[in-house]
C-alpha positions as CSV (number, residue, x, y, z in Angstrom):
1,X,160.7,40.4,13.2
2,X,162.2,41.6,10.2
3,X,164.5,39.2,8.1
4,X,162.4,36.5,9.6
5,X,160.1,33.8,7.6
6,X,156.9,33.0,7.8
7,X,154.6,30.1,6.2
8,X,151.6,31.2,5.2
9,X,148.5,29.2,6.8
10,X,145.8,30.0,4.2
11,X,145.5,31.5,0.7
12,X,145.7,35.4,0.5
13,X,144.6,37.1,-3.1
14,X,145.9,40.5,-1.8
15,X,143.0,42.3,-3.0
16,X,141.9,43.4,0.5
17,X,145.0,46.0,0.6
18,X,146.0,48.5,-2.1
19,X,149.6,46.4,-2.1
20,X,148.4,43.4,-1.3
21,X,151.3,40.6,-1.7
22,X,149.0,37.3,-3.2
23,X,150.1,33.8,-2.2
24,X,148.9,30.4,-1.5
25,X,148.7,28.6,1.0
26,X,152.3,26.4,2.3
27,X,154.4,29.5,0.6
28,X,157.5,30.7,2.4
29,X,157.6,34.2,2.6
30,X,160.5,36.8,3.9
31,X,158.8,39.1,6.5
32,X,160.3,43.2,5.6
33,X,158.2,44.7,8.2
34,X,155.8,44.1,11.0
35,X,153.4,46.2,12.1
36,X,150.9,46.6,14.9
37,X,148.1,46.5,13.3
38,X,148.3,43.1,12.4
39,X,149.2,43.5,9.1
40,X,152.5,42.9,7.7
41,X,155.1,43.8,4.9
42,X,157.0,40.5,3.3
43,X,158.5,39.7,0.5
44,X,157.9,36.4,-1.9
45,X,159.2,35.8,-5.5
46,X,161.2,39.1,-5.8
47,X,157.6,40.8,-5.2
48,X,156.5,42.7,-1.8
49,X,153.4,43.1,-0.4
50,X,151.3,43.7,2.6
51,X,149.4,40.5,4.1
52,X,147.2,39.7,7.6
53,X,149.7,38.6,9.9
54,X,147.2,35.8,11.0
55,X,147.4,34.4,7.7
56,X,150.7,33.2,8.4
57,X,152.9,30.9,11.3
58,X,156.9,32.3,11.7
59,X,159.2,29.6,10.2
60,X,162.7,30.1,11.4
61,X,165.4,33.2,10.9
62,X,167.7,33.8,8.7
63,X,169.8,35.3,10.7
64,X,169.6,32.0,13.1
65,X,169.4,29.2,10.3
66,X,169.2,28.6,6.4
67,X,165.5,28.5,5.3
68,X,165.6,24.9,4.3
69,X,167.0,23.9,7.8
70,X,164.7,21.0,8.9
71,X,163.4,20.9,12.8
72,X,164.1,17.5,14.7
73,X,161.8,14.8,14.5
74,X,158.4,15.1,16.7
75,X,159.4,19.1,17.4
76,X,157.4,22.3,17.2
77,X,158.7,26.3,17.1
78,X,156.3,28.4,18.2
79,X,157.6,32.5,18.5
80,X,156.5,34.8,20.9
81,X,155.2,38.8,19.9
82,X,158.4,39.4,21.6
83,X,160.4,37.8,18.5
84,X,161.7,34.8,21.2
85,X,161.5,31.3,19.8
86,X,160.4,28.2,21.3
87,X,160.5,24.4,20.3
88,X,158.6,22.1,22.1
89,X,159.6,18.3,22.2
90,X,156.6,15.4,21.8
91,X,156.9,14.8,25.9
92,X,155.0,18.7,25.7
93,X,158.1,20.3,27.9
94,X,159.4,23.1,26.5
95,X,163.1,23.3,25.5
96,X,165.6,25.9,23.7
97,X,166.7,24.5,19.7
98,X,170.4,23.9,20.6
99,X,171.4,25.3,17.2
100,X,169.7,28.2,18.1
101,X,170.7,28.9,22.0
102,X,173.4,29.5,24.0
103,X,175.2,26.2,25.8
104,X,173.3,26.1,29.1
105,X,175.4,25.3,32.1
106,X,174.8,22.6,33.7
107,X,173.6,22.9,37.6
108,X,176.6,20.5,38.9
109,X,179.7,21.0,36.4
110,X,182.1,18.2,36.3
111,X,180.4,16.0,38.6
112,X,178.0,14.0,35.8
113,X,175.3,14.2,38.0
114,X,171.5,13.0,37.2
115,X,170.0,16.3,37.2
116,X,172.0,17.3,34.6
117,X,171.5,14.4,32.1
118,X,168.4,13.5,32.1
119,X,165.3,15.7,30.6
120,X,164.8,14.7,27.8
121,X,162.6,11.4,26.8
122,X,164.0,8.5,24.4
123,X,162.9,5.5,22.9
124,X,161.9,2.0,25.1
125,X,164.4,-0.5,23.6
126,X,162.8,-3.3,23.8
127,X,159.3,-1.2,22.5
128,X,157.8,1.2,20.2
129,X,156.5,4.1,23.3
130,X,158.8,6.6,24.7
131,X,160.1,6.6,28.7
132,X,160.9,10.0,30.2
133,X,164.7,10.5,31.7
134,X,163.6,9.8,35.0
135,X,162.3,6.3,34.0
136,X,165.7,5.5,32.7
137,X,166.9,6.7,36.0
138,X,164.2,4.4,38.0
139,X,165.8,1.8,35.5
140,X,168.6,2.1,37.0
141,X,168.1,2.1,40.8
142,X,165.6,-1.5,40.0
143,X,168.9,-2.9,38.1
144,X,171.2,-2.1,41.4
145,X,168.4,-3.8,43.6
146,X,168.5,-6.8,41.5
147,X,172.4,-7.2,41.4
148,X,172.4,-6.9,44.8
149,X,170.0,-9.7,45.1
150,X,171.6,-11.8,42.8
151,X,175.3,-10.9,45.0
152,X,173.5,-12.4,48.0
153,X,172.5,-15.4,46.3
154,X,175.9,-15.8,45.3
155,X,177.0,-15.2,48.8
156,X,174.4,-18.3,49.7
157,X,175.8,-20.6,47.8
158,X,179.7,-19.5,48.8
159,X,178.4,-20.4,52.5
160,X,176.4,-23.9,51.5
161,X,180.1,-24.9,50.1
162,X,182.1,-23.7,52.9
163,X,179.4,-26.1,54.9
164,X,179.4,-29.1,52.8
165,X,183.7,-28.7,52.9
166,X,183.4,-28.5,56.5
167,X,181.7,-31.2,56.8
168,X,183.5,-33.4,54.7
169,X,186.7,-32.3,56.5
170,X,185.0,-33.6,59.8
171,X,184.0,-36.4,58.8
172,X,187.8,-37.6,57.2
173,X,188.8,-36.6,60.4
174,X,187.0,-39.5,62.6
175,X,188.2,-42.3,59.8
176,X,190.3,-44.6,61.8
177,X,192.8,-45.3,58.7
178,X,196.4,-45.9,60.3
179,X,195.3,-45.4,63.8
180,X,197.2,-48.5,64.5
181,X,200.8,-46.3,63.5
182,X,202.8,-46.3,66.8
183,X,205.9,-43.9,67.6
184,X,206.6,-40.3,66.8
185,X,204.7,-41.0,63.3
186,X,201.9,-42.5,65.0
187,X,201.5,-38.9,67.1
188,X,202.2,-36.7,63.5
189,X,199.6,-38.6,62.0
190,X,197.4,-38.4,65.1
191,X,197.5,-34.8,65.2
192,X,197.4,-34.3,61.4
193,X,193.9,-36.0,61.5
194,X,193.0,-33.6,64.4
195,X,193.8,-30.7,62.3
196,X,191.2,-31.4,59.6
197,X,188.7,-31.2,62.7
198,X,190.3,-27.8,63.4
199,X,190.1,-26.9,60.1
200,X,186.6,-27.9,59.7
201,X,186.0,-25.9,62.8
202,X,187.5,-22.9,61.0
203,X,185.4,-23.1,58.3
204,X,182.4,-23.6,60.1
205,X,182.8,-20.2,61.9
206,X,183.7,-18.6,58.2
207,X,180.1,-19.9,56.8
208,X,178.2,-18.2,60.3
209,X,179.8,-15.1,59.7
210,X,179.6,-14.6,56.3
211,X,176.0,-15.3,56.7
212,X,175.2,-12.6,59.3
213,X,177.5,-10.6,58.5
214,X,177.1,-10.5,54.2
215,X,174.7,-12.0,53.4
216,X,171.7,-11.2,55.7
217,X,172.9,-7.2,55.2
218,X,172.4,-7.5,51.5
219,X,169.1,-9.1,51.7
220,X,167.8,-6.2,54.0
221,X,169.2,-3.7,52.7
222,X,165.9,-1.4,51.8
223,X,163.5,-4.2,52.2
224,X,160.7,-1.7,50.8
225,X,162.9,-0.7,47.5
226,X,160.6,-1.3,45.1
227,X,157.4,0.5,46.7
228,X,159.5,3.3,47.5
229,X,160.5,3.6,44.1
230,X,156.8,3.3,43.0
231,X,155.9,6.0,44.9
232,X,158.9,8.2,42.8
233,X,157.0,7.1,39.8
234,X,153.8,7.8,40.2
235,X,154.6,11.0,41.3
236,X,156.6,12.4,38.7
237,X,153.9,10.6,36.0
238,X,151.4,12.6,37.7
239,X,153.2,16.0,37.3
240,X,154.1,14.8,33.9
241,X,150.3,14.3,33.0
242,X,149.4,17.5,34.5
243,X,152.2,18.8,32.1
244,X,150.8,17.4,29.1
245,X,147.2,18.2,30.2
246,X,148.3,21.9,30.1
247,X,150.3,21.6,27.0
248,X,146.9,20.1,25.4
249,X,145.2,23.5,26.9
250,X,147.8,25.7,25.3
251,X,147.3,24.3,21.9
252,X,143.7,24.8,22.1
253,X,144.3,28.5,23.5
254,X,146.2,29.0,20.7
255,X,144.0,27.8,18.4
256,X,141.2,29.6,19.4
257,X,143.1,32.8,19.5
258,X,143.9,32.3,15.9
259,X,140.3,31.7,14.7
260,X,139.6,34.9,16.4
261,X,141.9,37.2,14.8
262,X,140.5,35.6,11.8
263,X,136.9,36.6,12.4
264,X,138.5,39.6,13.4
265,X,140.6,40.8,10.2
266,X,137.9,39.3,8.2
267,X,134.8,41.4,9.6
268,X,137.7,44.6,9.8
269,X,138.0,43.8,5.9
270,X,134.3,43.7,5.5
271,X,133.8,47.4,7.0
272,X,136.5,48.8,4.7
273,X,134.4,47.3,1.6
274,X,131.2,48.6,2.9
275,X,130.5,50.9,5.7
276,X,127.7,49.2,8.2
277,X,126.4,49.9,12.0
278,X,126.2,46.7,12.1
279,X,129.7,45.7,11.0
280,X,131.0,47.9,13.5
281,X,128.8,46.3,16.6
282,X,130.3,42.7,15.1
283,X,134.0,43.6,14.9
284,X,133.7,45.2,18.6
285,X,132.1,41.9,19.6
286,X,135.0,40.1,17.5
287,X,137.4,42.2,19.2
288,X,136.4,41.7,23.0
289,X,136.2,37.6,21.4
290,X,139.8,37.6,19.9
291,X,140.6,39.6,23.7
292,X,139.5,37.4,25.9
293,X,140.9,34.7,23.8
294,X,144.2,36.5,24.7
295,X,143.6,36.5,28.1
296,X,142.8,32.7,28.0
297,X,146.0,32.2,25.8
298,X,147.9,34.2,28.8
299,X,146.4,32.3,31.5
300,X,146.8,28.6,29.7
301,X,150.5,29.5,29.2
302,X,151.0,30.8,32.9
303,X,149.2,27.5,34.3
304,X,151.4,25.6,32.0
305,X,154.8,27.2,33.4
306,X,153.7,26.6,37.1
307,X,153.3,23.0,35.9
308,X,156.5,22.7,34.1
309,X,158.5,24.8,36.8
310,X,157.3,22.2,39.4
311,X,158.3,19.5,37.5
312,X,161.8,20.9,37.2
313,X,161.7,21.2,40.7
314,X,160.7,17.6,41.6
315,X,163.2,16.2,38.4
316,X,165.9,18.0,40.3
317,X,165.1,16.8,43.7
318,X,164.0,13.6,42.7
319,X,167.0,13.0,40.8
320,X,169.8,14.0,43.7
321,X,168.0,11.6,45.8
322,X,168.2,8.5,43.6
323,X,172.0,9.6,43.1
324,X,172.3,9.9,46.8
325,X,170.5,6.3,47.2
326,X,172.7,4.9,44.6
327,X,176.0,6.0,46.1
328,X,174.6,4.7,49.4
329,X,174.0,0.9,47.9
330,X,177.7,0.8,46.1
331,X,179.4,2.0,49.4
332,X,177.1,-0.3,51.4
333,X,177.5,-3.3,48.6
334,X,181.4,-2.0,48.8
335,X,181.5,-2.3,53.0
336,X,180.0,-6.0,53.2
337,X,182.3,-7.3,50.0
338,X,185.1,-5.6,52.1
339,X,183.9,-7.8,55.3
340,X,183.8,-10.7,53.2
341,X,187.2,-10.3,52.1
342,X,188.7,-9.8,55.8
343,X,186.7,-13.0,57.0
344,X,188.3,-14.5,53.8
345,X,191.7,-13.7,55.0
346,X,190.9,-14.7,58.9
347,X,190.0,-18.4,57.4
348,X,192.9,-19.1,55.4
349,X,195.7,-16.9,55.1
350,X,197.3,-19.2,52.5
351,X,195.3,-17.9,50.0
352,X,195.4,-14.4,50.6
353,X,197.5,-14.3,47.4
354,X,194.3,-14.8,45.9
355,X,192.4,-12.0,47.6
356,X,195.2,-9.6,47.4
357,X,194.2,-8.0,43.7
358,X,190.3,-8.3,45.2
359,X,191.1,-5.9,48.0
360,X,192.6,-3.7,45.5
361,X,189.7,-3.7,42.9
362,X,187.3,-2.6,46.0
363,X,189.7,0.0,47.1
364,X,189.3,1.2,44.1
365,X,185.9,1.3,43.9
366,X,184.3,5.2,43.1
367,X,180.5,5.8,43.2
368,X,181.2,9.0,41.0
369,X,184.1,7.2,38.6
370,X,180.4,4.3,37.9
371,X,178.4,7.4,37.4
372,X,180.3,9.2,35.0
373,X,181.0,6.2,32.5
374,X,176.9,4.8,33.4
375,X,175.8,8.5,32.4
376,X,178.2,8.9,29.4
377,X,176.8,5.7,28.2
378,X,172.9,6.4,29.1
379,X,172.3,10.0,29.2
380,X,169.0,11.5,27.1
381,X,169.8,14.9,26.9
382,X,171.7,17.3,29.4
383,X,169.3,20.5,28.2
384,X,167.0,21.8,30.7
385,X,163.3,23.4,30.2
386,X,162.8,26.9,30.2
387,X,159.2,28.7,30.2
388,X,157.0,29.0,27.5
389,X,156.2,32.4,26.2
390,X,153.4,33.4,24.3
């Protein structure tokens, strides 16, 4: 602890120690030593002095930061007795400072993956509230559902024209306009007018199949999306309100365990001003208090990391799935544009000129390639929680 800063939570006037250091409270003070006994050594205008370690909250390091270093918006550092810092973000999950920490490394290098991106919460867009990481990834599944709707819809109307073409070709077929030719150009023409029943025949048999065969598979294609994606919600809100719940029970732990060191040094610096049986019976009653308030403290933080370590668990899970269900729907979306192209070139090969760069463009296509650029573009934060000490 020594080297450290500390912010001192109430007014001291020292004159409860033969070296007392006085200060008010909001000062920043240098901590010099730190003792057991829950008093210690610090340093403030040039002057040292001894001071009730519950008067004051650690600040930051020196050795870590300069003092006038500001924390992010909506964060908190708490330290440990160990002398570990923690910083907890607004969404109540604990996270390491990056200035302060070692890089973590990420649990799937070099493959942008959503388990890897996503922790952290951000600002709605189009609102004032925050959504967690995992809503922007729920975000993103909804937006592919829709797009494939909207490609079958666009598939619908490709088929209504094929039909209305088809029958407009049949029709100009049966018009009896220079049926009266005679000769070899009266059997051209004949079988010219023939063709466009052919033709229409052709395209006839495109619209079917690209009905059946694109269409219909797009519009089917996880009929019960949008429940099963409700269910991903709900779940990981619950886990996130149990989360906050226990975050809220920390707080309160610590809170108490603060006022009870209080009592604690206060009653202590009663005894030492005037020696009482009944002092002593209060400060053993304030000591077994300020305990057990320990014990709570211990037991609110444990609770809390069972809590936060199962929601690491599900965000991880959770997450690989919706990857794994996104790369399905671009290869599936990929397979039936594929069949559309092929039936494309079946119905007229004249145009496959046309369809040519098309085929290439869906070769091409790379469910990992759209992740990386949709993930460099939406990610929240790549850093992962670790557990809360005391």
């Amino acid at each position: 602890m020594s080297g450290s800063f500390c912010r001192s939570l109430y007014s001291f006037n020292g004159d409860q120690h033969q070296q007392g250091l006085k200060f008010e409270a909001g000062e920043v003070i240098r901590v010099t030593q730190a003792l057991d006994g829950g008093w210690w050594e610090g340093e403030k205008d040039g002057v040292k002095g001894w001071f009730p370690s519950t008067y004051v909250q650690v600040e930051k390091l020196s050795s870590m930061s300069p003092l006038d270093e500001p924390l992010p918006r909506d964060w908190k550092c708490y330290m440990s007795p160990q002398g570990r810092r923690y910083y907890v973000n607004i969404n109540c999950v604990t996270f390491p400072f990056p200035l302060h920490m070692s890089e973590q490394q990420l649990l799937k290098p070099d493959e942008w993956s959503y388990c890897d991106y996503f922790w952290a919460d951000r600002k709605d867009p189009q609102g004032s509230a925050n959504i967690s990481g995992f809503e922007v990834l729920l975000q993103k599944q909804l937006k592919g559902r829709q797009m494939q709707k909207e490609m079958a819809e666009f598939v619908r109307e490709r088929i209504r024209i094929e039909e209305e073409y088809a029958k407009n070709l049949s029709k100009l077929s049966q018009i009896p306009l220079a049926a009266q030719e005679e000769g070899t150009l009266g059997e051209a023409w004949a079988q010219l007018k023939k063709s466009l029943a052919d033709e229409a025949e052709v395209h006839l048999k495109f619209s079917s199949k690209l009905q059946s065969e694109v269409e219909k598979p797009l519009l089917i294609f996880r009929e019960n999306f949008k429940k099963d994606m409700k269910k991903f919600d709900h779940h990981m809100a619950d886990l996130r309100k149990q989360l906050t719940g226990r975050n809220a029970a920390v707080e309160k732990a610590r809170k108490s365990l603060a006022d009870r060191q209080k009592d604690l040094e206060l009653k202590t610096q009663q005894l030492e001003i005037k020696l009482s049986s009944k002092i002593e019976e209060d400060i053993k009653k304030a000591r077994r208090k300020s305990t057990q308030a320990g014990d709570d403290l211990m037991r609110c933080v444990d609770l809390y990391n069972q809590s936060q370590s199962k929601w690491f668990e599900e965000m991880v899970t959770s997450s690989l799935e919706l990857e794994r269900l996104e790369v399905e729907r671009v290869e599936m979306i990929r397979q039936h544009l594929c069949q559309y192209t092929t039936l494309r070139h079946e119905t007229d090969m004249f145009n496959q000129s046309t369809i040519e760069p098309v085929d290439k463009l869906l070769r091409s296509v790379d469910p990992a390639k759209d992740r990386e650029l949709w993930v460099k573009e939406h990610k929240t934060g790549e850093l992962r929680p670790v557990d809360m000490d005391i």
